[in-house]
Each structure stands twice: as C-alpha cells, then as structure tokens.
mmJSON file of the N, C-alpha and C atoms, coordinates in Angstrom:
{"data_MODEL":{"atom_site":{
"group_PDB":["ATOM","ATOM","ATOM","ATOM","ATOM","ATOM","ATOM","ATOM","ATOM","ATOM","ATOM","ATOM","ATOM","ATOM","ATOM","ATOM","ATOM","ATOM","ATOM","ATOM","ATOM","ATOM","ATOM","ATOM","ATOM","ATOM","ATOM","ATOM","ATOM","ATOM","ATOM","ATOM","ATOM","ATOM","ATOM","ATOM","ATOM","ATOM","ATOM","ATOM","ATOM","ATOM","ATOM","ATOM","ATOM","ATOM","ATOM","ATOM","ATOM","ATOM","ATOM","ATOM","ATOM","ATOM","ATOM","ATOM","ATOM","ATOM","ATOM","ATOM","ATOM","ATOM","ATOM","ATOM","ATOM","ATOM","ATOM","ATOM","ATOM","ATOM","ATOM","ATOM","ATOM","ATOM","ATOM","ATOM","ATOM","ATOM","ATOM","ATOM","ATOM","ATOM","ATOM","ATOM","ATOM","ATOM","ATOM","ATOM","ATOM","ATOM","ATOM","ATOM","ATOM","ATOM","ATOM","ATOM","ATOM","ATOM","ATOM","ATOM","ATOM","ATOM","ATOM","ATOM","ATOM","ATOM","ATOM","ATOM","ATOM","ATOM","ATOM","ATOM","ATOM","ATOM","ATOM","ATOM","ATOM","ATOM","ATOM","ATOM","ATOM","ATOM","ATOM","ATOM","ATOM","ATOM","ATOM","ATOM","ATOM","ATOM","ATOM","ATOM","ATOM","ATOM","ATOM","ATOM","ATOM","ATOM","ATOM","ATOM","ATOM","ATOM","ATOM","ATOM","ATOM","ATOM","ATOM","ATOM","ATOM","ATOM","ATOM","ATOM","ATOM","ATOM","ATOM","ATOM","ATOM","ATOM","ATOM","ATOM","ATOM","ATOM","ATOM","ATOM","ATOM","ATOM","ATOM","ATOM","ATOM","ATOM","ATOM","ATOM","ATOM","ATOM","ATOM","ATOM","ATOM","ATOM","ATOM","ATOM","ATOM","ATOM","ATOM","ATOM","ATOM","ATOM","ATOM","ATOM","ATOM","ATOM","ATOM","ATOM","ATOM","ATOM","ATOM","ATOM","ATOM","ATOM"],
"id":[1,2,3,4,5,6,7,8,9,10,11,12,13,14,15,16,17,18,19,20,21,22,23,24,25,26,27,28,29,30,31,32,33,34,35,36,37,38,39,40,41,42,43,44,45,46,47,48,49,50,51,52,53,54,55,56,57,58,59,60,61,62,63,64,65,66,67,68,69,70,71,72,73,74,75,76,77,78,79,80,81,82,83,84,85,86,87,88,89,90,91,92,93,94,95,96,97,98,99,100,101,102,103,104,105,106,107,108,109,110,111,112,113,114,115,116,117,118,119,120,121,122,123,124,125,126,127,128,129,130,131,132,133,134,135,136,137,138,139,140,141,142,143,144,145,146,147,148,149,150,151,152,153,154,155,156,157,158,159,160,161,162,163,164,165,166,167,168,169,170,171,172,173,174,175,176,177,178,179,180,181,182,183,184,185,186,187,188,189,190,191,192,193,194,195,196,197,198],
"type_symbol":["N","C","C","N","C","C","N","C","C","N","C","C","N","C","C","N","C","C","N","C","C","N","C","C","N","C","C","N","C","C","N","C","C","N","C","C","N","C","C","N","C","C","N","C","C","N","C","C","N","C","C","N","C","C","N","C","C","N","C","C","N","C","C","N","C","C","N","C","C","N","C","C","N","C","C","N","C","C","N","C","C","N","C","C","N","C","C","N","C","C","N","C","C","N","C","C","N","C","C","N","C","C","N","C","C","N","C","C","N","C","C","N","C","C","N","C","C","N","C","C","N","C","C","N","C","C","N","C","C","N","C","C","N","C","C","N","C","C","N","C","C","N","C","C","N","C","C","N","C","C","N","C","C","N","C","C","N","C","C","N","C","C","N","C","C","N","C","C","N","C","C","N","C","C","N","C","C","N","C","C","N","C","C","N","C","C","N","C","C","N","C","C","N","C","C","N","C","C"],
"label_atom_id":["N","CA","C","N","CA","C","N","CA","C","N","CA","C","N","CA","C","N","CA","C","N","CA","C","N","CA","C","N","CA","C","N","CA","C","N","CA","C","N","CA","C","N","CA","C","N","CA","C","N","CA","C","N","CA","C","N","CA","C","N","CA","C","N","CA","C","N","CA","C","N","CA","C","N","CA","C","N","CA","C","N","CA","C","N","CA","C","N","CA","C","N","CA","C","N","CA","C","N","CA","C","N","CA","C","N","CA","C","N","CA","C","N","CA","C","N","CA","C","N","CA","C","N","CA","C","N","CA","C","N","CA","C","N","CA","C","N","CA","C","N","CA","C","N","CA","C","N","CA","C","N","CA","C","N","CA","C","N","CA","C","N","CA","C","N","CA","C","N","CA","C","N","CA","C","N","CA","C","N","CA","C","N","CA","C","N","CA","C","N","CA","C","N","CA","C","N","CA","C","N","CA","C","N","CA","C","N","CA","C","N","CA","C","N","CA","C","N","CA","C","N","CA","C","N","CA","C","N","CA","C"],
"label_alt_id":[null,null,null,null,null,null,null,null,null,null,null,null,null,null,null,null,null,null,null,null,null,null,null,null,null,null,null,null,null,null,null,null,null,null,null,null,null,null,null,null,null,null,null,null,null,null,null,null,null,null,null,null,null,null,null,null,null,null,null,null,null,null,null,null,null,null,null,null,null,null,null,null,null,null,null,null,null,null,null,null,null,null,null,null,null,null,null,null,null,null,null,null,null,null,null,null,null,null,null,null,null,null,null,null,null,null,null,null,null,null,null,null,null,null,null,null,null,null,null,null,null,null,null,null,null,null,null,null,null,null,null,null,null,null,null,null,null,null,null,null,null,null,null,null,null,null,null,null,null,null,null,null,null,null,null,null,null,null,null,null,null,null,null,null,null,null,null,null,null,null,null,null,null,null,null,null,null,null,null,null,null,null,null,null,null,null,null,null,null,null,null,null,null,null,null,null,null,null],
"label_comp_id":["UNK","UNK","UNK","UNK","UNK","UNK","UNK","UNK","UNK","UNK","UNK","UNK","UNK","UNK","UNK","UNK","UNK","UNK","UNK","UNK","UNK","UNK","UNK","UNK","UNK","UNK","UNK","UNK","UNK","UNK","UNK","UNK","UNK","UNK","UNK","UNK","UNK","UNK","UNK","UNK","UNK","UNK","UNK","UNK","UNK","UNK","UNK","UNK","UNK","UNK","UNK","UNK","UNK","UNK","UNK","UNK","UNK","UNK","UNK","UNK","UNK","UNK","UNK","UNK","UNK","UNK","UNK","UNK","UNK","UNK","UNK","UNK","UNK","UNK","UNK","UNK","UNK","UNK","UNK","UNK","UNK","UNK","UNK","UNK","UNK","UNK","UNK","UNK","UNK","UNK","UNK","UNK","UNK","UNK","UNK","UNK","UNK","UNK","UNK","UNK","UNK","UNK","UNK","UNK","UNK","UNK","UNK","UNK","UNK","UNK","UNK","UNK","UNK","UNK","UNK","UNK","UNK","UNK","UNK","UNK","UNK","UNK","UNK","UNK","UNK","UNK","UNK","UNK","UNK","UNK","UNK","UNK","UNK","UNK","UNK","UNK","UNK","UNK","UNK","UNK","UNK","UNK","UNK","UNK","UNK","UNK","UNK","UNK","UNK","UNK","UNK","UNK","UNK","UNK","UNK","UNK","UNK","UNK","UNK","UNK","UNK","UNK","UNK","UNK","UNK","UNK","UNK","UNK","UNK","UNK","UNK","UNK","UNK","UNK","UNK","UNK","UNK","UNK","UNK","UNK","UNK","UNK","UNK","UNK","UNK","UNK","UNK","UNK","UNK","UNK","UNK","UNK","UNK","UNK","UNK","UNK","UNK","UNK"],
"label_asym_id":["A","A","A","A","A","A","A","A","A","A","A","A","A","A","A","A","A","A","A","A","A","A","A","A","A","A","A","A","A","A","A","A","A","A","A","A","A","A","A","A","A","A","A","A","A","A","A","A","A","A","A","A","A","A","A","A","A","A","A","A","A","A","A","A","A","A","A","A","A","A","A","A","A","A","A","A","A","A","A","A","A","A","A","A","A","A","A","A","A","A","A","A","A","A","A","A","A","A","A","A","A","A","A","A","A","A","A","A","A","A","A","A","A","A","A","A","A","A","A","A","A","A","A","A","A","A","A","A","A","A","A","A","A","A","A","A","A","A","A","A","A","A","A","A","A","A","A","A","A","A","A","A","A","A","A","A","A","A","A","A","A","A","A","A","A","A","A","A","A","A","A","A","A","A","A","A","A","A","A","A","A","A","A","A","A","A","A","A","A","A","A","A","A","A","A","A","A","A"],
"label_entity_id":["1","1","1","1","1","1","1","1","1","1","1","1","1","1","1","1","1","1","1","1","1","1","1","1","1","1","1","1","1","1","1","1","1","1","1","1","1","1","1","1","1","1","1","1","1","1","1","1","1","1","1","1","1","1","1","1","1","1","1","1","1","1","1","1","1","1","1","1","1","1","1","1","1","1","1","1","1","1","1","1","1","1","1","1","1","1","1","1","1","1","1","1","1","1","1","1","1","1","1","1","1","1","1","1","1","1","1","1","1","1","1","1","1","1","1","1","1","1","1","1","1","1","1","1","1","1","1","1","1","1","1","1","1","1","1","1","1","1","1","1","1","1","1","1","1","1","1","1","1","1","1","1","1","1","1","1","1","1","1","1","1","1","1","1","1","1","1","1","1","1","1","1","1","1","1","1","1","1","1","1","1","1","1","1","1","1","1","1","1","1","1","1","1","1","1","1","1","1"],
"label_seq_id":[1,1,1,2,2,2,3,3,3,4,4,4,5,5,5,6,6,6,7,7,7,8,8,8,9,9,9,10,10,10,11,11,11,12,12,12,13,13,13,14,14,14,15,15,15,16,16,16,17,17,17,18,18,18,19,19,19,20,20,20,21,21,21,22,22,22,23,23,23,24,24,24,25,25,25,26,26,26,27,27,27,28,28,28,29,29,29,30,30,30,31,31,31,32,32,32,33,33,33,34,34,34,35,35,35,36,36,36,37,37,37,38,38,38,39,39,39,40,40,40,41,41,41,42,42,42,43,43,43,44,44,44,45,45,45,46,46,46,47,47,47,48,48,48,49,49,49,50,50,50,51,51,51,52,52,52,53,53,53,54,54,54,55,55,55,56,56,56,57,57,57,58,58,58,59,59,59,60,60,60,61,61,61,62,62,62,63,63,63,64,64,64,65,65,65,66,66,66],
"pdbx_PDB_ins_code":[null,null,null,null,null,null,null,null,null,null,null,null,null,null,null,null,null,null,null,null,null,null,null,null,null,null,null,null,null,null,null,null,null,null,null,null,null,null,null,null,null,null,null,null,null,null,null,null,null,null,null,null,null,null,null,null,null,null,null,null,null,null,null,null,null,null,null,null,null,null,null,null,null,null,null,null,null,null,null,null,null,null,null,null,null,null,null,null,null,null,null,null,null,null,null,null,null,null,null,null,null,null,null,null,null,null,null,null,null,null,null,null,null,null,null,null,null,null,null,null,null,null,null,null,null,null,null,null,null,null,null,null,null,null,null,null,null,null,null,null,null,null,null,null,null,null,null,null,null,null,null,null,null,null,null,null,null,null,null,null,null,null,null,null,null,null,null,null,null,null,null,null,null,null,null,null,null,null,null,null,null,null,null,null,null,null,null,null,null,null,null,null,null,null,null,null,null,null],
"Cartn_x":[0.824,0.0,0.871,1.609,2.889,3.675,3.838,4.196,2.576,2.263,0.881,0.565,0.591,0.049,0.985,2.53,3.626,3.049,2.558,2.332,0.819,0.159,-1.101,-1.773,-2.13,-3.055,-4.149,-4.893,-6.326,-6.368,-6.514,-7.164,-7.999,-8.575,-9.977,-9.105,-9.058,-8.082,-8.921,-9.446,-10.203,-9.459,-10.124,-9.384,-9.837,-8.808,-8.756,-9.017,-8.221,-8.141,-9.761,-10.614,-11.637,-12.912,-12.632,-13.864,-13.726,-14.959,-14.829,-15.294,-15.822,-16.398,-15.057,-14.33,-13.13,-12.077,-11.872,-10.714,-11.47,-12.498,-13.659,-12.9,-13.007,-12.805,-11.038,-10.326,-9.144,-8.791,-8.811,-8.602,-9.285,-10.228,-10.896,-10.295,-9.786,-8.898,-7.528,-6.838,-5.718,-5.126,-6.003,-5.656,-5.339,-5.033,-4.116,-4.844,-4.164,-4.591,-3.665,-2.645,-1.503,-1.878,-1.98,-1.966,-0.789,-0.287,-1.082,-1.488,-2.523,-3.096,-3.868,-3.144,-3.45,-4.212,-5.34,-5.871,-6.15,-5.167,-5.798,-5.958,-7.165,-7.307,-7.239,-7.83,-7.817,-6.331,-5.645,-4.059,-4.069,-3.573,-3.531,-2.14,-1.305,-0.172,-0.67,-0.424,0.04,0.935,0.702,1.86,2.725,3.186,4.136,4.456,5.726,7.066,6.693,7.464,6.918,8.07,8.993,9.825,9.259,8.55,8.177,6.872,6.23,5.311,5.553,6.508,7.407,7.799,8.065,8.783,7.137,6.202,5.225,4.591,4.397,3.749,4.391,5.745,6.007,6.431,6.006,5.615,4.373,3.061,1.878,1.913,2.944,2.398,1.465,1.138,-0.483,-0.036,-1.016,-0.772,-0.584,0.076,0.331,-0.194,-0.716,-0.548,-0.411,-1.508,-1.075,-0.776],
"Cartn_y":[-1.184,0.0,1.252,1.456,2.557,2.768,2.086,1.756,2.532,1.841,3.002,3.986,4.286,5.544,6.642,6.185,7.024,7.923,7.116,7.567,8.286,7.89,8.588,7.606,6.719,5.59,5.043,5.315,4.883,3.21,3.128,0.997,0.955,-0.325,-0.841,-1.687,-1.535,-2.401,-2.883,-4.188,-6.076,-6.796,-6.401,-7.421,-8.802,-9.372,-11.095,-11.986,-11.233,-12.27,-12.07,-11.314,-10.656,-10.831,-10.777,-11.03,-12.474,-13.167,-14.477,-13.961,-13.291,-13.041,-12.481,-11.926,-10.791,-11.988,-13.145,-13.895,-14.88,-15.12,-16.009,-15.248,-13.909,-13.073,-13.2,-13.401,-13.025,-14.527,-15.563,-16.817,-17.088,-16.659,-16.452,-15.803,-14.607,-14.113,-14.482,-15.124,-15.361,-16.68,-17.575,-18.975,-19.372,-18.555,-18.989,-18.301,-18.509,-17.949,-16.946,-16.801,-15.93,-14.516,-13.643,-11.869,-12.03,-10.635,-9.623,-10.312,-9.438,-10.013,-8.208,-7.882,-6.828,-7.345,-6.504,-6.644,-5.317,-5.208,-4.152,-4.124,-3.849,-4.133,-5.223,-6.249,-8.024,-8.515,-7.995,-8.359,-8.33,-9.735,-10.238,-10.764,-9.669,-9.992,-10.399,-11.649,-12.32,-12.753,-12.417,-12.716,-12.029,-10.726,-10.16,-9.111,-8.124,-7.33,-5.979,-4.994,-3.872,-3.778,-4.367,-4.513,-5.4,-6.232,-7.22,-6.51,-5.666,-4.701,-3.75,-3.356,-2.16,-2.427,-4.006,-4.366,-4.946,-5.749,-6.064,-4.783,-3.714,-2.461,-1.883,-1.849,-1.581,-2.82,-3.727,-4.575,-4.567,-3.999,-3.989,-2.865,-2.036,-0.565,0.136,0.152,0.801,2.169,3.297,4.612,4.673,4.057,4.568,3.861,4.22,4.055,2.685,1.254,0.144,0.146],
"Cartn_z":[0.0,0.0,0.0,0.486,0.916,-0.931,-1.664,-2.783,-3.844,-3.536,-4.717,-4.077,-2.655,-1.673,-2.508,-2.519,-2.496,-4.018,-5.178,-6.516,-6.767,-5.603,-5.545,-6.463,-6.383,-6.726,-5.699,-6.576,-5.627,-5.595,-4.699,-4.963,-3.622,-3.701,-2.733,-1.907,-0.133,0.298,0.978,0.744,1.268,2.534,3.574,4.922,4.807,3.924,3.71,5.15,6.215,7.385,8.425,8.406,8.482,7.63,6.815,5.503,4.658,4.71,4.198,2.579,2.502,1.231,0.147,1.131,0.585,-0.101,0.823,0.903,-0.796,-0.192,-1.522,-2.833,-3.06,-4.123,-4.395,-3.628,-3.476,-4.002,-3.787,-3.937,-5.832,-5.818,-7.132,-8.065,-7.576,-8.842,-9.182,-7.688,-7.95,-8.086,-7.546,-7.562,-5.978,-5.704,-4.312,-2.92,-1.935,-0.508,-0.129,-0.434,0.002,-0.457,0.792,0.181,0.134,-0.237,-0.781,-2.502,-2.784,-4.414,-5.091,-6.079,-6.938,-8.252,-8.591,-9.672,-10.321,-11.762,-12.117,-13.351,-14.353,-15.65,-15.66,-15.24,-15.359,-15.604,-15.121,-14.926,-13.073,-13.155,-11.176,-10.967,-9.682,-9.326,-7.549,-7.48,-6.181,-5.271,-3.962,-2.897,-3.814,-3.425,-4.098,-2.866,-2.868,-2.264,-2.795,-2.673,-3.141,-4.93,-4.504,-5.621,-6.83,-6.666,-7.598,-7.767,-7.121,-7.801,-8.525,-8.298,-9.269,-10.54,-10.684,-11.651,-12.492,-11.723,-12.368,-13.301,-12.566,-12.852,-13.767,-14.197,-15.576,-17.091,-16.604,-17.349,-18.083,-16.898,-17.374,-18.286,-18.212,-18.844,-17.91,-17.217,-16.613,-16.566,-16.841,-17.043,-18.203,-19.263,-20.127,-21.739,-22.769,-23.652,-23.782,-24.436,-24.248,-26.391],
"occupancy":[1.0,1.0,1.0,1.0,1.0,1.0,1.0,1.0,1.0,1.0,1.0,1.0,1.0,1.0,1.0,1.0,1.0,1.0,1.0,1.0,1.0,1.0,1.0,1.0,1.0,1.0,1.0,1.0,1.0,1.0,1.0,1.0,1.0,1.0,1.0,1.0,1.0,1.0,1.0,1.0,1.0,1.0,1.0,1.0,1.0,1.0,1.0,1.0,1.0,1.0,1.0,1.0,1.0,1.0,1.0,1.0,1.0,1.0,1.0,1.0,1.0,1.0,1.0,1.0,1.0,1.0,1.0,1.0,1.0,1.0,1.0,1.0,1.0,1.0,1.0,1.0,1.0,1.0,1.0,1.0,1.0,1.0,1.0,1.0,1.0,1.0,1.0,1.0,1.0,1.0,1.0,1.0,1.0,1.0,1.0,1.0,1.0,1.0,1.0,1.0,1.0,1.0,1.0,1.0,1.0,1.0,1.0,1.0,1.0,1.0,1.0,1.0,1.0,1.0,1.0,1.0,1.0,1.0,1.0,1.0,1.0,1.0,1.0,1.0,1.0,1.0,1.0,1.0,1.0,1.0,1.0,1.0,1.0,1.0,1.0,1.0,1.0,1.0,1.0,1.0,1.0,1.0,1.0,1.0,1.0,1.0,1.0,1.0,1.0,1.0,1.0,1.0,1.0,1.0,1.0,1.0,1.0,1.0,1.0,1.0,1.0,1.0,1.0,1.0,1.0,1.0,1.0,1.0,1.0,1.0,1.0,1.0,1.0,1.0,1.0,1.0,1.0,1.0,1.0,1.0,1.0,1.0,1.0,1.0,1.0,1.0,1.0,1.0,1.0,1.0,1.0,1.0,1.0,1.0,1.0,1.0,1.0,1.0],
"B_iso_or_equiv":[0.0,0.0,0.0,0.0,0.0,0.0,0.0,0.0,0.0,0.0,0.0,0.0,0.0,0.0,0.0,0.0,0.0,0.0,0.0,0.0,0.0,0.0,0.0,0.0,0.0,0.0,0.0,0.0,0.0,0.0,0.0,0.0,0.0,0.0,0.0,0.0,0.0,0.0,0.0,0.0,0.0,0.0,0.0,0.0,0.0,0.0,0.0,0.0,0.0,0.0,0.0,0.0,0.0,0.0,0.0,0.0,0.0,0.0,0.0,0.0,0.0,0.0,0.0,0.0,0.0,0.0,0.0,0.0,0.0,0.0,0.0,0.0,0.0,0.0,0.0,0.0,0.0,0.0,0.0,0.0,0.0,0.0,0.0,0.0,0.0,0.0,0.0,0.0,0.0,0.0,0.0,0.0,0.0,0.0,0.0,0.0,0.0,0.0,0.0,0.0,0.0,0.0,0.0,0.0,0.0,0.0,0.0,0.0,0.0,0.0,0.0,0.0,0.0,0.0,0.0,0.0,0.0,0.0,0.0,0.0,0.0,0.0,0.0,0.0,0.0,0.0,0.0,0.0,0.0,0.0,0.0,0.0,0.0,0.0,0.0,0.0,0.0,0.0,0.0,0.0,0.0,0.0,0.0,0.0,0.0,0.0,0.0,0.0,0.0,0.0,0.0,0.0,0.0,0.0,0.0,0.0,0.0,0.0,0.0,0.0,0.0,0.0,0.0,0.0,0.0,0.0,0.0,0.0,0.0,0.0,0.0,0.0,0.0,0.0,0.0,0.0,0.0,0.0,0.0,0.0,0.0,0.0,0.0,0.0,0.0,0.0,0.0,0.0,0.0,0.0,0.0,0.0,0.0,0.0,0.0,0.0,0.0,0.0],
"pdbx_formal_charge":[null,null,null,null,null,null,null,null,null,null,null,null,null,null,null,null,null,null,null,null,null,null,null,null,null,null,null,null,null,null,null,null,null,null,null,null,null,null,null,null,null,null,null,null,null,null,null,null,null,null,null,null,null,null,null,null,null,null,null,null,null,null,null,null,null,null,null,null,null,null,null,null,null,null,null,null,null,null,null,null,null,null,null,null,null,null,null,null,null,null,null,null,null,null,null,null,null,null,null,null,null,null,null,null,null,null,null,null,null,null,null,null,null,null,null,null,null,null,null,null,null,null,null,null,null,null,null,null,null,null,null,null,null,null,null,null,null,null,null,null,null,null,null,null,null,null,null,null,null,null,null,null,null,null,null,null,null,null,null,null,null,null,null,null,null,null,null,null,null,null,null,null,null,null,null,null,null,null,null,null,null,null,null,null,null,null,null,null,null,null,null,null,null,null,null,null,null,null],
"auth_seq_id":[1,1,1,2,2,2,3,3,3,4,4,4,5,5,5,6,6,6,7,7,7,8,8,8,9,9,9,10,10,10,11,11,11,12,12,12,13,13,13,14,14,14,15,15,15,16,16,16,17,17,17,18,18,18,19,19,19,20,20,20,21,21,21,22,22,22,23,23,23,24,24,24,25,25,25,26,26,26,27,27,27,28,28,28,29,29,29,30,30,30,31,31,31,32,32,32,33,33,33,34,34,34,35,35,35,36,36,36,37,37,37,38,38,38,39,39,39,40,40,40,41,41,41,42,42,42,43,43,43,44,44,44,45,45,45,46,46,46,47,47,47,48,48,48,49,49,49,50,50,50,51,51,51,52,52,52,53,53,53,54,54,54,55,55,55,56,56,56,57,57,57,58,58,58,59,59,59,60,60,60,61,61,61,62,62,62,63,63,63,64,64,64,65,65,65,66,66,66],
"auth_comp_id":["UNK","UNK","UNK","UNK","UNK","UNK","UNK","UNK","UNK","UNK","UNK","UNK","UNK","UNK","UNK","UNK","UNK","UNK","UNK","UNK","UNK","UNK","UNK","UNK","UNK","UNK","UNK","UNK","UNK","UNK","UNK","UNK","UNK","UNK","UNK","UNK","UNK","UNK","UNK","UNK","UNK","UNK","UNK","UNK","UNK","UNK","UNK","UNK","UNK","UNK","UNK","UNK","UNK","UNK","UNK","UNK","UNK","UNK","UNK","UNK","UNK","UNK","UNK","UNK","UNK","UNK","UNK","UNK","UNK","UNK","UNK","UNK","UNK","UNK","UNK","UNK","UNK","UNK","UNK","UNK","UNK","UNK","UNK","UNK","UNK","UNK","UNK","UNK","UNK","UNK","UNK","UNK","UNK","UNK","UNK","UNK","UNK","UNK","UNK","UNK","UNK","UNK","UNK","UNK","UNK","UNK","UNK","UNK","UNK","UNK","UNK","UNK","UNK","UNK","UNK","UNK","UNK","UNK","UNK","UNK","UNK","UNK","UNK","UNK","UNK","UNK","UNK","UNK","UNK","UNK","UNK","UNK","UNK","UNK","UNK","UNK","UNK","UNK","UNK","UNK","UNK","UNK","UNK","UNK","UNK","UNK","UNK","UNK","UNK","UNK","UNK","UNK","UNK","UNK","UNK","UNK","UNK","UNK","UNK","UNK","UNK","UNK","UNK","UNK","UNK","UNK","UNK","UNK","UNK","UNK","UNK","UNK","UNK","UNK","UNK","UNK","UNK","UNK","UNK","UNK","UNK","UNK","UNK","UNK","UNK","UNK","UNK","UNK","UNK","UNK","UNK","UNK","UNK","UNK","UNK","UNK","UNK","UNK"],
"auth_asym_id":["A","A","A","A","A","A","A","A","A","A","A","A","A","A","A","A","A","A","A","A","A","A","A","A","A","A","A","A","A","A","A","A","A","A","A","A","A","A","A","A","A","A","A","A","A","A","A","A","A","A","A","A","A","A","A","A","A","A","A","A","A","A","A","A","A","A","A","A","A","A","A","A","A","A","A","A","A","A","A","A","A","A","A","A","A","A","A","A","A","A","A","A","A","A","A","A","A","A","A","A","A","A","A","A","A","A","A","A","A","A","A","A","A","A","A","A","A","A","A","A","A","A","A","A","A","A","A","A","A","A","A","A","A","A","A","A","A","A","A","A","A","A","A","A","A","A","A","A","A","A","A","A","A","A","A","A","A","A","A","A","A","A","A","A","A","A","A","A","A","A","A","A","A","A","A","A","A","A","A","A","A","A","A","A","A","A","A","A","A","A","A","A","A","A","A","A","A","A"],
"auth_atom_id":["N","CA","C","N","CA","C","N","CA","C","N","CA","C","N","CA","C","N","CA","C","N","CA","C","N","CA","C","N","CA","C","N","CA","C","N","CA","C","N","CA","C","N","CA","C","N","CA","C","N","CA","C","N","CA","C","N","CA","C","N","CA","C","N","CA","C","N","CA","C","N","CA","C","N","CA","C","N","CA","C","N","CA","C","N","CA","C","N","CA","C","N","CA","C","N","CA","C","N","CA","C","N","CA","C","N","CA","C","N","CA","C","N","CA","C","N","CA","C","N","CA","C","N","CA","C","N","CA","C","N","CA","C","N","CA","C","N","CA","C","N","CA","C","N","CA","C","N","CA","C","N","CA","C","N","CA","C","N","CA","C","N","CA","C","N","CA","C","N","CA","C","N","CA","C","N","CA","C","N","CA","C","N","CA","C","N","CA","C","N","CA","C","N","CA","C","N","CA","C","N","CA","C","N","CA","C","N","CA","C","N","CA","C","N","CA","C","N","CA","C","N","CA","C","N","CA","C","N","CA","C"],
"pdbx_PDB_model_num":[1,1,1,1,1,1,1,1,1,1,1,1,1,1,1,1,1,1,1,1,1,1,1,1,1,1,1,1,1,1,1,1,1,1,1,1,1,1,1,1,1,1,1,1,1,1,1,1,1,1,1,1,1,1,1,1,1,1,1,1,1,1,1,1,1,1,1,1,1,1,1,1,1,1,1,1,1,1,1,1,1,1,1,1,1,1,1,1,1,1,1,1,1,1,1,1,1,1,1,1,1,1,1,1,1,1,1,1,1,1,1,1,1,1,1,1,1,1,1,1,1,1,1,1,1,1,1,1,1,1,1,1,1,1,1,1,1,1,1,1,1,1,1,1,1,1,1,1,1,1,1,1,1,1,1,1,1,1,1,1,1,1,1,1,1,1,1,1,1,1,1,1,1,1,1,1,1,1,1,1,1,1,1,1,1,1,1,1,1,1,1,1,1,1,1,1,1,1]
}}}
C-alpha cells in the first residue's frame, strides 16, 4: 500500500483475514490464498514485495498508452 500511496493511486483495500467473502474473491482471482493479491485491468499480481510490484507495474504498462 505505501508503494501506490507514495504515486497517488487509488485501490480498494479487502481485509482477507476478516472477511470471508473478501478472501472467496481473493482466492478467485488469484488462484491462491496468500496476500497480498493486486488486480488491475484483469491483470492479477500475487503474494508479491513492493519490488516485484514495481517491476510487475512496468511490465503492465499501466498509465500509459497500451
């Protein structure tokens, strides 16, 4: 969160350990049980670091021009 906060990115943050419905959704998009899990534009990065989000996130292109 500190990683998209820093860029001013909005996202919806789901308490997995708290919400059965949240974790249902979270397991659904990603395959797995492990947070953290990002979805954006039907592109899903799981159990991931802030570095392997950095690196995912310019892979996706997002922001820019696909």
């Amino acid at each position: 969160m500190d990683w998209l906060d820093a860029r001013g990115l909005a996202y919806e943050k789901l308490d997995v350990t708290a919400d059965a419905d949240a974790r249902k959704e979270m397991a659904s998009l990603s395959g797995q049980t492990l947070a953290p899990v990002i979805e954006v534009d039907g592109e899903v990065l799981a159990d991931f670091g802030a570095d392997e989000l950095e690196e995912w996130w310019k892979e996706q292109s997002f922001g820019k021009q696909r």
